[in-house]
VOPAGU-2260 file (C-alpha; in pm, 1 decimal, decimal comma):
REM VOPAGU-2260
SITE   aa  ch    i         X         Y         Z
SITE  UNK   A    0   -1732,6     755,8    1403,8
SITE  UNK   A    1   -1807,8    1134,8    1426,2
SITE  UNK   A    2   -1905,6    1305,6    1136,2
SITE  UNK   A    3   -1832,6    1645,1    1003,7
SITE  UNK   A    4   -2176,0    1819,1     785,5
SITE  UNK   A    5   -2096,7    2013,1     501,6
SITE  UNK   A    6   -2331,7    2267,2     637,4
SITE  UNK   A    7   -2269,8    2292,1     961,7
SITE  UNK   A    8   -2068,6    2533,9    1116,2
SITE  UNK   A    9   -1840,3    2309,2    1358,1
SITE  UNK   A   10   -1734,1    2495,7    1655,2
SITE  UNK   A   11   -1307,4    2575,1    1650,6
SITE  UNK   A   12   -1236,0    2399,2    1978,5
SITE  UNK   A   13    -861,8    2386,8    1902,6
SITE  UNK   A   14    -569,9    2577,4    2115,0
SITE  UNK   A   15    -468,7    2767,0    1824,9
SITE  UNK   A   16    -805,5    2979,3    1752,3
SITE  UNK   A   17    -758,3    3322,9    1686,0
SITE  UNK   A   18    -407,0    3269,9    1496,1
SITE  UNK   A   19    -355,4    3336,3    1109,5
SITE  UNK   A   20    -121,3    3129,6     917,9
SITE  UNK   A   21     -68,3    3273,8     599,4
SITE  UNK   A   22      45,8    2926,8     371,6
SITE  UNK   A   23     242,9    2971,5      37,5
SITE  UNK   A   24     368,0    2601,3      14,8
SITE  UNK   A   25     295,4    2406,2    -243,8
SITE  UNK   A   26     261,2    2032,0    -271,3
SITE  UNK   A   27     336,0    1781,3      97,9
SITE  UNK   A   28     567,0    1998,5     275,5
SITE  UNK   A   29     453,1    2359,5     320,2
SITE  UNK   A   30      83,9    2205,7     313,2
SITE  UNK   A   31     112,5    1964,4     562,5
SITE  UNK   A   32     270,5    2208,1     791,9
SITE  UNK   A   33     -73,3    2411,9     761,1
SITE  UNK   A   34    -288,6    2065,5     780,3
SITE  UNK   A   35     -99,9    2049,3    1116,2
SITE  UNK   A   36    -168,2    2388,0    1258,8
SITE  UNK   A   37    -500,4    2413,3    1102,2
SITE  UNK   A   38    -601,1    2099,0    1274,6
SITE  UNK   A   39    -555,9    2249,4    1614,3
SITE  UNK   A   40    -731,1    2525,5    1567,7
SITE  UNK   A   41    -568,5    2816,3    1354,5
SITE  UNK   A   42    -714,7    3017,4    1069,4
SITE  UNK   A   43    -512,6    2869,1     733,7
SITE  UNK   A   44    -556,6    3090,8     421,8
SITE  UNK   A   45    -368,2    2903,6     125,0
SITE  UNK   A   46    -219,9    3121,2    -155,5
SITE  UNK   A   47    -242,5    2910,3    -475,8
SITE  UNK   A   48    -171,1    3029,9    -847,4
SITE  UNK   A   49    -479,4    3169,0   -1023,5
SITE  UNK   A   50    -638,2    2882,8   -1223,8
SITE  UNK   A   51    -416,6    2587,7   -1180,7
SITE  UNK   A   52    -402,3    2578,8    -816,7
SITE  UNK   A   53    -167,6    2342,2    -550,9
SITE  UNK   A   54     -42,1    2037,5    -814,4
SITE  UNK   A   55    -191,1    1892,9    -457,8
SITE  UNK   A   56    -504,7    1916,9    -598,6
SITE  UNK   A   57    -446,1    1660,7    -862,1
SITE  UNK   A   58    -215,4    1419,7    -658,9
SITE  UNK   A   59    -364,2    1071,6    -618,7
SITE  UNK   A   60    -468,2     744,6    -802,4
SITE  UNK   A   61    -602,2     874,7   -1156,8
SITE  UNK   A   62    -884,1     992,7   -1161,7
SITE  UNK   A   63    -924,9    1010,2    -755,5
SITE  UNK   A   64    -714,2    1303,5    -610,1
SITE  UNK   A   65    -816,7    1228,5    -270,5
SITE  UNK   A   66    -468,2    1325,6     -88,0
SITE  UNK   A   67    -606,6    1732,2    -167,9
SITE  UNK   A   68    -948,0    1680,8     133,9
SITE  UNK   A   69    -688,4    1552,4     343,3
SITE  UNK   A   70    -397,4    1814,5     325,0
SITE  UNK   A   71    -623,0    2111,5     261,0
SITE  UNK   A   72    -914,4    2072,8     520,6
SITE  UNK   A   73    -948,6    2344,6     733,8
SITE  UNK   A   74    -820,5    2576,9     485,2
SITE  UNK   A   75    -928,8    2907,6     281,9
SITE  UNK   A   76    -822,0    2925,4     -88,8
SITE  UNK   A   77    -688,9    3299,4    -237,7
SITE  UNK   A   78    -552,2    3276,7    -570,0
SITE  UNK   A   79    -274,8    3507,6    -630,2
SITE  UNK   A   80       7,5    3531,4    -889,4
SITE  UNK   A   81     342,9    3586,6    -711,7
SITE  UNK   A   82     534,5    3627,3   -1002,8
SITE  UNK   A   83     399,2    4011,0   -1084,8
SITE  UNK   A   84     467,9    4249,4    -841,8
SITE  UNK   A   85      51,0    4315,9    -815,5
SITE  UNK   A   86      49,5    3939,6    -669,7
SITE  UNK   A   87     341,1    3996,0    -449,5
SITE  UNK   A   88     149,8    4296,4    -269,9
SITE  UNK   A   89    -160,3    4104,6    -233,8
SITE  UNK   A   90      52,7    3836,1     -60,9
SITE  UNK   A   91     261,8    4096,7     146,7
SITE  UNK   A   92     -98,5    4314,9     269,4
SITE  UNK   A   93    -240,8    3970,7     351,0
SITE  UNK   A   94     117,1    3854,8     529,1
SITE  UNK   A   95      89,6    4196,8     738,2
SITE  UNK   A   96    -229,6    4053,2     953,4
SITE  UNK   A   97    -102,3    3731,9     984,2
SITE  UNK   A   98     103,8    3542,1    1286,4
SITE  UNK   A   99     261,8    3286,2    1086,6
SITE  UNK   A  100     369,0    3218,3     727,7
SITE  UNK   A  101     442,3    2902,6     571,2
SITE  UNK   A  102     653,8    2850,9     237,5
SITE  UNK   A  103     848,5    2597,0      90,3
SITE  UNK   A  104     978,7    2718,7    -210,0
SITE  UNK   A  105    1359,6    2701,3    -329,9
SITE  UNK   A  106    1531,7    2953,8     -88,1
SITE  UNK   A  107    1559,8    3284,4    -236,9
SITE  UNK   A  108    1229,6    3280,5    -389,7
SITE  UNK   A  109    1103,8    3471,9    -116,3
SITE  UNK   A  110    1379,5    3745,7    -163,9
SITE  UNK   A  111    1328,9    3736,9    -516,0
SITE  UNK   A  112     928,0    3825,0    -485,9
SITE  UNK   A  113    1029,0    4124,8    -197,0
SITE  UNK   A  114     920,8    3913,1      59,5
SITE  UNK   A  115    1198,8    3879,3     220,7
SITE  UNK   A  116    1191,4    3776,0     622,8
SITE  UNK   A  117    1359,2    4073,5     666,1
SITE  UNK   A  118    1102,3    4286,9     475,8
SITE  UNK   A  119     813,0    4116,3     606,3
SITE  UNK   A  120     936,3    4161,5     975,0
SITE  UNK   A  121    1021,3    4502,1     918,5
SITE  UNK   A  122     707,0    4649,3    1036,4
SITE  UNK   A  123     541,2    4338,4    1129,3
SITE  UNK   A  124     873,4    4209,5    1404,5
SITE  UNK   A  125     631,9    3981,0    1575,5
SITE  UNK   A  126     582,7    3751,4    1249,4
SITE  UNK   A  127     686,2    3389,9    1269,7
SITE  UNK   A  128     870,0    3232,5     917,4
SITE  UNK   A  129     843,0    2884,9     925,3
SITE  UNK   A  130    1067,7    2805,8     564,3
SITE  UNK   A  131    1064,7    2443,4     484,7
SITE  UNK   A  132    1329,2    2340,1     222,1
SITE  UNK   A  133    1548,5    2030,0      72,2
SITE  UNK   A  134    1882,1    2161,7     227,6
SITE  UNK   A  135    1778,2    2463,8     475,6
SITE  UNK   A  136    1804,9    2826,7     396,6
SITE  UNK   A  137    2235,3    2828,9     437,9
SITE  UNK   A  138    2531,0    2604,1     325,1
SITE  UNK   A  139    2659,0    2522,8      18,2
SITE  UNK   A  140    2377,2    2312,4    -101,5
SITE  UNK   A  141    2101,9    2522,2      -0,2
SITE  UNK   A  142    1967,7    2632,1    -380,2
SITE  UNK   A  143    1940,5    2306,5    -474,4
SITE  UNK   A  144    1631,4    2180,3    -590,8
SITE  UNK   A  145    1548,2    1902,7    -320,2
SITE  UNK   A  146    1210,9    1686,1    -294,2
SITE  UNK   A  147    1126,2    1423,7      -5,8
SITE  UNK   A  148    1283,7    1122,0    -117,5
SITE  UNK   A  149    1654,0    1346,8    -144,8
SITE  UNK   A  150    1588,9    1465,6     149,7
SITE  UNK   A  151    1524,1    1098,1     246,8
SITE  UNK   A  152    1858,5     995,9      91,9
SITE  UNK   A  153    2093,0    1229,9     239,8
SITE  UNK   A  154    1998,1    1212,5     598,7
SITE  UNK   A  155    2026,9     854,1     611,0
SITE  UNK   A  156    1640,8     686,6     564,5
SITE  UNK   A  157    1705,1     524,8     256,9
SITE  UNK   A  158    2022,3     355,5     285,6
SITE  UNK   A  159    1860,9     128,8     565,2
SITE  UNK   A  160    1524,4      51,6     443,7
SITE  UNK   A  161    1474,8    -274,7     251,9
SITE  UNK   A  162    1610,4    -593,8     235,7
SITE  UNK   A  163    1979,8    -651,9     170,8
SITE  UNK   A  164    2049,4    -818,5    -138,2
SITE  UNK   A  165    1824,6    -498,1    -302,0
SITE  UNK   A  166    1837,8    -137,6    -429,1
SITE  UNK   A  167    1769,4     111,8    -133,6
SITE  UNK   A  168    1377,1      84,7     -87,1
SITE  UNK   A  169    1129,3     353,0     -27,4
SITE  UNK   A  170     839,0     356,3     257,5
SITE  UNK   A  171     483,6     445,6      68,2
SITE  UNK   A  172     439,9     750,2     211,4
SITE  UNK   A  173     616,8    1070,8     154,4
SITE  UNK   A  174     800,6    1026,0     497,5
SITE  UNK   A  175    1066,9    1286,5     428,2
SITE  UNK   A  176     808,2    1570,9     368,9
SITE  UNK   A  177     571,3    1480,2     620,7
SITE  UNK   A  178     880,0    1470,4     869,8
SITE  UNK   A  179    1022,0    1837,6     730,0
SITE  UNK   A  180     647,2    1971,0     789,3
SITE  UNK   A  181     600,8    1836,2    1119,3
SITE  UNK   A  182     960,0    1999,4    1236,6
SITE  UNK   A  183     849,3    2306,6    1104,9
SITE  UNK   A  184     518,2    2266,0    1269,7
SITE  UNK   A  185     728,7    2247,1    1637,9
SITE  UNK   A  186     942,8    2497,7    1550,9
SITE  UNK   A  187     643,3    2786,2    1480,7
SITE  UNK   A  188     515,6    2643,2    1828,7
SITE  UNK   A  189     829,2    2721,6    2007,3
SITE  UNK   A  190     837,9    3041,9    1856,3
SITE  UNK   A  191     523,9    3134,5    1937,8
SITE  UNK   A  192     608,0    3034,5    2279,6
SITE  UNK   A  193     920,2    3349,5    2261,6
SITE  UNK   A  194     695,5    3596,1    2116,0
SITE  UNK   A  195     428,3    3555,8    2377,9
SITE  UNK   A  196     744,0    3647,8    2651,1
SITE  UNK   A  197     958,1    3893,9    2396,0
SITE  UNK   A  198     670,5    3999,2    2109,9
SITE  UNK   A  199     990,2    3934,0    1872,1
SITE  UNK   A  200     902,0    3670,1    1557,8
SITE  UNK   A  201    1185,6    3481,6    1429,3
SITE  UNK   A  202    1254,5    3237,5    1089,4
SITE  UNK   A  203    1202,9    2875,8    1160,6
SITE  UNK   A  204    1447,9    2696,4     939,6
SITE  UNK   A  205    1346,0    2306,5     836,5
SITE  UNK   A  206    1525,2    2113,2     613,7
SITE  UNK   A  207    1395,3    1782,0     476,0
SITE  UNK   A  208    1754,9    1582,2     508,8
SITE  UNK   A  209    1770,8    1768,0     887,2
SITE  UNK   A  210    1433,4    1641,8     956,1
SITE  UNK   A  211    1533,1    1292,1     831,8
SITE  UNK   A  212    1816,6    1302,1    1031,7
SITE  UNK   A  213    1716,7    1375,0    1365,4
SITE  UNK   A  214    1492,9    1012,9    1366,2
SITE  UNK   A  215    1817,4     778,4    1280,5
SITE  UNK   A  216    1853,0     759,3    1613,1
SITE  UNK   A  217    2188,0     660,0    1714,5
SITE  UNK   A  218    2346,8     647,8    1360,4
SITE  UNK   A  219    2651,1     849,7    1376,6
SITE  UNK   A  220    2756,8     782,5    1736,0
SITE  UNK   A  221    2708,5     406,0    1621,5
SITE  UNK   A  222    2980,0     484,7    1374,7
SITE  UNK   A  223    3229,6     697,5    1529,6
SITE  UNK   A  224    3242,0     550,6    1830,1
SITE  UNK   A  225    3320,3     182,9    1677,8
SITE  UNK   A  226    3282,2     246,5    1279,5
SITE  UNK   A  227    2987,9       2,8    1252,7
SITE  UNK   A  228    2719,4     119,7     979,2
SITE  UNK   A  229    2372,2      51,4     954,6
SITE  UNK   A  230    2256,8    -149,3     625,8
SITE  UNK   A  231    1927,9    -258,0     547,8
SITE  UNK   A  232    1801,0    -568,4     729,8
SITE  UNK   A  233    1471,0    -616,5     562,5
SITE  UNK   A  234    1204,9    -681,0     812,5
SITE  UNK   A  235    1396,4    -662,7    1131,4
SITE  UNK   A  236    1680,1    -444,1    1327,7
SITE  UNK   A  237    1959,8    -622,3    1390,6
SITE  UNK   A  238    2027,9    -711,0    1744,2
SITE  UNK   A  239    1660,8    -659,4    1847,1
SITE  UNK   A  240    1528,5    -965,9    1906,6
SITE  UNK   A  241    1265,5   -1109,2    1861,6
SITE  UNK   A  242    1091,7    -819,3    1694,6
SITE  UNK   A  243     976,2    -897,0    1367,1
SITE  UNK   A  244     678,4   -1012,7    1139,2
SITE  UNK   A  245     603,2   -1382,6    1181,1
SITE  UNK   A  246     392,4   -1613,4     888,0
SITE  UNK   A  247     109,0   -1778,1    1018,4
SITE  UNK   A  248    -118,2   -1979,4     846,2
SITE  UNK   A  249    -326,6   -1709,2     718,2
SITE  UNK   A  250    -121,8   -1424,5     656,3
SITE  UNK   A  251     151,8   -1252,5     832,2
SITE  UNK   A  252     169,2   -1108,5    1251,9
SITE  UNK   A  253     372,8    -904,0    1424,4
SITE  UNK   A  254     579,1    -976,3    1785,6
SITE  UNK   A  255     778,6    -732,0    1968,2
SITE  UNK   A  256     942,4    -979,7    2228,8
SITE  UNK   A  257    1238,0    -857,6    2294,9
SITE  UNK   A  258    1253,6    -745,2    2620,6
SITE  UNK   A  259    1344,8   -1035,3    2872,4
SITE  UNK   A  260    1026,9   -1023,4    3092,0
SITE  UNK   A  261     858,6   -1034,1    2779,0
SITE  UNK   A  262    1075,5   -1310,2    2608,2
SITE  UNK   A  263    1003,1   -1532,2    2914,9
SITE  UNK   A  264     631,8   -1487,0    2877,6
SITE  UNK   A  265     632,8   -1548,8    2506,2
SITE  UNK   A  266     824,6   -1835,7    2591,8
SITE  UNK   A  267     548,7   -2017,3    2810,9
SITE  UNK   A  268     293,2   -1889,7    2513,9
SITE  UNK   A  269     495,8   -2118,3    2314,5
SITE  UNK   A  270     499,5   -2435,2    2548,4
SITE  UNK   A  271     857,9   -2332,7    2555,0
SITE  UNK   A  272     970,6   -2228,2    2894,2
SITE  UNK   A  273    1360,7   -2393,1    2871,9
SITE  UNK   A  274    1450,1   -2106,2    2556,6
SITE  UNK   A  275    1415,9   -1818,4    2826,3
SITE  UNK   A  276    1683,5   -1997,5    3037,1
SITE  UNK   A  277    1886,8   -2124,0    2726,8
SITE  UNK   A  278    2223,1   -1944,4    2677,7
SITE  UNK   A  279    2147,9   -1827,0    2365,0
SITE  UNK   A  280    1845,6   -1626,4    2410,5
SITE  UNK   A  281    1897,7   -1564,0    2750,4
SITE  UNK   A  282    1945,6   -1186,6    2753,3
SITE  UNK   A  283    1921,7    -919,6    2469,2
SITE  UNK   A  284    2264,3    -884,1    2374,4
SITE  UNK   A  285    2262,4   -1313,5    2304,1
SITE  UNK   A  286    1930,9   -1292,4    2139,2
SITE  UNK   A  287    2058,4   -1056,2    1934,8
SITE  UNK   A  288    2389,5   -1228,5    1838,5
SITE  UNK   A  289    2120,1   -1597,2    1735,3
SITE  UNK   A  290    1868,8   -1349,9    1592,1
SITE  UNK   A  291    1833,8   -1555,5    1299,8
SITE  UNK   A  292    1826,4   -1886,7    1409,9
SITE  UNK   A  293    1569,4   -1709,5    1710,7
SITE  UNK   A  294    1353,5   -1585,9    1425,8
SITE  UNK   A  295    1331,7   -1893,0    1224,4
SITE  UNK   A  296    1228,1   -2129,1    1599,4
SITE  UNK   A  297     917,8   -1859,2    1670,4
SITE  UNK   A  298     851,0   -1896,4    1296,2
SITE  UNK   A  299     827,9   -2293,6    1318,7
SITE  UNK   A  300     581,0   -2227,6    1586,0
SITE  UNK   A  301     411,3   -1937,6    1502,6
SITE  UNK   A  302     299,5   -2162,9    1092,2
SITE  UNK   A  303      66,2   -2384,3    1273,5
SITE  UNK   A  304    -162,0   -2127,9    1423,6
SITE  UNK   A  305    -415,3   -1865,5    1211,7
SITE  UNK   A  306    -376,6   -1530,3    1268,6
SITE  UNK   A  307    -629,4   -1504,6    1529,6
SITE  UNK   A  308    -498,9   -1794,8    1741,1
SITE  UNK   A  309    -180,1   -1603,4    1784,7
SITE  UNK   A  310    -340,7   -1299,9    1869,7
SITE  UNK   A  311    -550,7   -1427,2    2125,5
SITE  UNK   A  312    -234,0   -1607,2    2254,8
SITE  UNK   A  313     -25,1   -1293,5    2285,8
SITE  UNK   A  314    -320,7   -1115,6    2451,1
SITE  UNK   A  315    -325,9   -1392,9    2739,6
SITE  UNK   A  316      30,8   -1414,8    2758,4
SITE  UNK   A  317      90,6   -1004,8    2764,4
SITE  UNK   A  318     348,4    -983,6    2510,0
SITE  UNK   A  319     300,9    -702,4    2226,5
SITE  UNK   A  320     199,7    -802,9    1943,0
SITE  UNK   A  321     -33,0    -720,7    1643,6
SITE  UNK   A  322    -176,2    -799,9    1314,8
SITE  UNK   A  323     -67,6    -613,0    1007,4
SITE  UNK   A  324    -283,8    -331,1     888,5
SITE  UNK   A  325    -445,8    -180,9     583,6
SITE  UNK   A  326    -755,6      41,7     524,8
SITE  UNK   A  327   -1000,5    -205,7     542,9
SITE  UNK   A  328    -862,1    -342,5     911,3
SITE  UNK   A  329    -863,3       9,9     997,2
SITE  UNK   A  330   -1176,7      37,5     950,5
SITE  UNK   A  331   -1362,3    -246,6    1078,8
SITE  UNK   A  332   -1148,0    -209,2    1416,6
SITE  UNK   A  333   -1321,7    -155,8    1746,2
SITE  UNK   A  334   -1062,3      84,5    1841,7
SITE  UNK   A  335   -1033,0     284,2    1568,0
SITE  UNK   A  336   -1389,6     301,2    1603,2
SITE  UNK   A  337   -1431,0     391,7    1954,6
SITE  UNK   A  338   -1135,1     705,4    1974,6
SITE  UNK   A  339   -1249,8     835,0    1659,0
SITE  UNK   A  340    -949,9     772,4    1487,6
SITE  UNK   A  341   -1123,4     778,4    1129,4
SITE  UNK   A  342   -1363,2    1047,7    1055,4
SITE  UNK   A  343   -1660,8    1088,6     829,4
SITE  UNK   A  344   -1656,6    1414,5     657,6
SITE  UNK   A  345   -1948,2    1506,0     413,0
SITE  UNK   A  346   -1849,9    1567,0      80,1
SITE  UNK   A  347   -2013,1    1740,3    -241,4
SITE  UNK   A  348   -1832,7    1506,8    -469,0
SITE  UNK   A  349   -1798,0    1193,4    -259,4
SITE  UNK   A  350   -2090,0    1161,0     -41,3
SITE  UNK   A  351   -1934,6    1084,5     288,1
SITE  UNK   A  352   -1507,2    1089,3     280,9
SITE  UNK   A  353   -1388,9     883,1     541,4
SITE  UNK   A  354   -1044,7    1038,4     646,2
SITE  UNK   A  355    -811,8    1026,1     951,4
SITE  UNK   A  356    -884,1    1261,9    1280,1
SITE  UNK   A  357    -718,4    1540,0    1421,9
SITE  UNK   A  358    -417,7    1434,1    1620,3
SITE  UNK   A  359    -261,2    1422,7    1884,4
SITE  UNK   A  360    -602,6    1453,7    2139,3
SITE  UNK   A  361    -604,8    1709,9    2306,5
SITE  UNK   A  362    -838,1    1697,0    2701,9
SITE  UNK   A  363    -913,8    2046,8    2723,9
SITE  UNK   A  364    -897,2    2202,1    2364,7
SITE  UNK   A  365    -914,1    1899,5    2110,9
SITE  UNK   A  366    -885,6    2005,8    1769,6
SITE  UNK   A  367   -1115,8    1886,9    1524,1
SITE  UNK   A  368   -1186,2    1944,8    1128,0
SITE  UNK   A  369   -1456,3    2248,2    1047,2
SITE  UNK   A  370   -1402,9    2275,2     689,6
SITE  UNK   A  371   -1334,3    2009,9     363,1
SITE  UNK   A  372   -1105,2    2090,8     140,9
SITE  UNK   A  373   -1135,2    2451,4     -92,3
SITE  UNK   A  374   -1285,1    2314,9    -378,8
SITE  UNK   A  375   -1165,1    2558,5    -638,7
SITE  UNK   A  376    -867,2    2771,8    -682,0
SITE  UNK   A  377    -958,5    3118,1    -492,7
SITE  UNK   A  378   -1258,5    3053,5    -373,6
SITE  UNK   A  379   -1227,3    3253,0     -49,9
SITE  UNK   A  380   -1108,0    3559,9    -240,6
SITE  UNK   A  381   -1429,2    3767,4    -200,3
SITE  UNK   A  382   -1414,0    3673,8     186,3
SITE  UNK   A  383   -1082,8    3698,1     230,2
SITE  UNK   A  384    -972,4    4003,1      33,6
SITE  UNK   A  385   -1303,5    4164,7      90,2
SITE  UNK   A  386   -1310,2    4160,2     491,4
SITE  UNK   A  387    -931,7    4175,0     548,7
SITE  UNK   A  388    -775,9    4333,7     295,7
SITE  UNK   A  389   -1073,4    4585,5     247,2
SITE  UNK   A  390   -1101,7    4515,4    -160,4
SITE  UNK   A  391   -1454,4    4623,8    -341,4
SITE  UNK   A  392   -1621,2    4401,6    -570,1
SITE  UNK   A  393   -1531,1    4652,9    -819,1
SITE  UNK   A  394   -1143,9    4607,2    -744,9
SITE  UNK   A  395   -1163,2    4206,5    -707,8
SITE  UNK   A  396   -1277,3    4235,1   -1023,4
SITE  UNK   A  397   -1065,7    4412,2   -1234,9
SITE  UNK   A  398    -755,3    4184,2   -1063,6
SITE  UNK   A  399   -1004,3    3880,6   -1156,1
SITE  UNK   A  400   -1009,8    4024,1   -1491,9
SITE  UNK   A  401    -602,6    4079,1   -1519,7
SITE  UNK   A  402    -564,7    3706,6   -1454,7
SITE  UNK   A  403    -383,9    3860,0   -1090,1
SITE  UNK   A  404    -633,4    3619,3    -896,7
């Protein structure tokens, strides 16, 4: 695995050195957005509140707020208070030399502070907004308080996830946020794209429930083209089959067989050529009509083998397939090991913090992590304010002193 040295400067090899992203989020959404853009490359500097910081910082299992090294590498920490209009102009002088800004407060926080999109672009037209929010910056709904898991509701993730005769279930990850951050990630990359032809900025405008929405794949033509809708199926999706997690005698595996070609080979894994030809399983729309009954014959079969045996089965036999995952897998696995898919980073507090890469990989300008996690709120102010915004010791200071930063 590589490692990243506390003390060593790592060169910025990513495609986005040389931009400034200015990031005012708070918690996953805003945060992750800068994790994103600061992982390929880009300058973030985070504006917390003076003392308390990102709640980020705190998020985790009790005592161990490990999510913070993860969302916050790469990153400078400023401390400013936004609420006084002292704050605001720190965060509007600092705004002024950068190329994009990230927030994800409730909209009209922004116009409520001066800072404005129209404001900011005033003098600075070439500024890109990227404004992550529950319910997007118009509509009826839009000064709502919203977190993930509404935005996860609305657009159509919870209703199918779990198994039937239950409550809506969650994933364990904050999949509505990270999807919201990672929209507004591609949308300040398309607008860069227009202000390298125009030099005009523009507001990029991602909603969590919108961001949810655009992965449920063919939900809405699915029901008003024939009225069916999707409930939750548990472990499989119905009419894709076989595709689900099979009970071995050791634990659980996964097969994704459900393409014909692929049906037939699992088939002759199984010492069962005749089910490929048998009426019932003979094509995807049939095998998806005896999914059940299709499930519970691979299941007989698959209960007398370990884990292993199946896997090295469905590597002979070519059919995709896999065994279920969790940290420690990850991290004894050959091929996690050999594309550097988990990283050691050196740590004041932890020693070595093993953490995922940079991704996607890049050929030409991979990014890569230079920097762990700001350690306390504002540490980067003398840098920061001192070298960009031109501030004396004398003046950091007295804001210092004020409680400002």
């Amino acid at each position: 695995m590589s490692e990243v040295k506390q003390d060593a400067v790592v060169a910025n090899t990513g495609p986005l050195k040389g931009l400034r992203v200015v990031e005012m989020g708070q918690l996953i959404a805003g945060p992750f957005c800068g994790q994103l853009l600061g992982d390929m490359g880009a300058e973030i500097i985070k504006i917390e509140p003076p003392k308390i910081g990102d709640p980020m910082r705190a998020w985790g299992r009790g005592d161990y707020p490990l999510w913070w090294e993860v969302v916050a590498r790469n990153k400078k920490s400023v401390s400013a208070d936004l609420r006084v209009p002292e704050g605001q102009d720190l965060a509007r002088r600092l705004i002024a030399t950068a190329d994009i800004l990230i927030e994800n407060f409730r909209p009209g926080t922004l116009e409520k502070w001066g800072l404005s999109p129209q404001d900011l672009m005033k003098d600075h037209p070439g500024l890109i907004i990227v404004r992550v929010s529950g319910y997007g910056q118009t509509g009826p709904y839009s000064d709502r308080a919203g977190f993930g898991g509404i935005g996860e509701a609305m657009g159509g993730w919870r209703h199918i996830v779990g198994d039937p005769d239950r409550a809506p279930s969650r994933m364990g990850i904050s999949i509505g946020d990270s999807l919201a951050a990672t929209y507004g990630c591609l949308g300040a990359l398309a607008a860069l794209r227009h202000r390298d032809q125009t030099g005009q900025g523009q507001v990029v405008d991602s909603s969590l429930y919108e961001s949810v929405l655009q992965v449920m794949e063919s939900m809405i033509p699915d029901y008003t083209t024939t009225g069916y809708i999707r409930e939750r199926s548990g472990s499989f999706l119905p009419g894709i089959a076989p595709s689900n997690v099979y009970r071995c005698k050791d634990g659980d595996y996964l097969i994704g067989a459900n393409q014909d070609t692929v049906f037939g080979r699992l088939c002759a894994a199984m010492e069962r050529p005749e089910l490929a030809k048998d009426p019932r399983y003979i094509d995807h729309i049939n095998r998806g009509k005896n999914q059940l009954e299709l499930d519970a014959l691979i299941e007989d079969w698959t209960k007398t083998l370990t884990v292993d045996e199946l896997e090295a089965l469905m590597i002979k036999a070519g059919v995709p397939a896999g065994k279920i995952y969790r940290a420690p897998e990850m991290l004894a696995d050959p091929h996690f090991a050999a594309r550097e898919a988990i990283i050691d980073v050196e740590h004041p507090r932890w020693g070595t913090l093993k953490m995922q890469n940079v991704f996607p990989k890049l050929s030409a300008t991979p990014g890569n992590v230079r920097s762990i996690a700001p350690q306390t709120v504002g540490q980067d102010n003398a840098e920061v304010y001192g070298s960009i915004l031109g501030l004396t010791a004398t003046e950091l200071a007295d804001l210092q002193n004020r409680g400002l930063i």
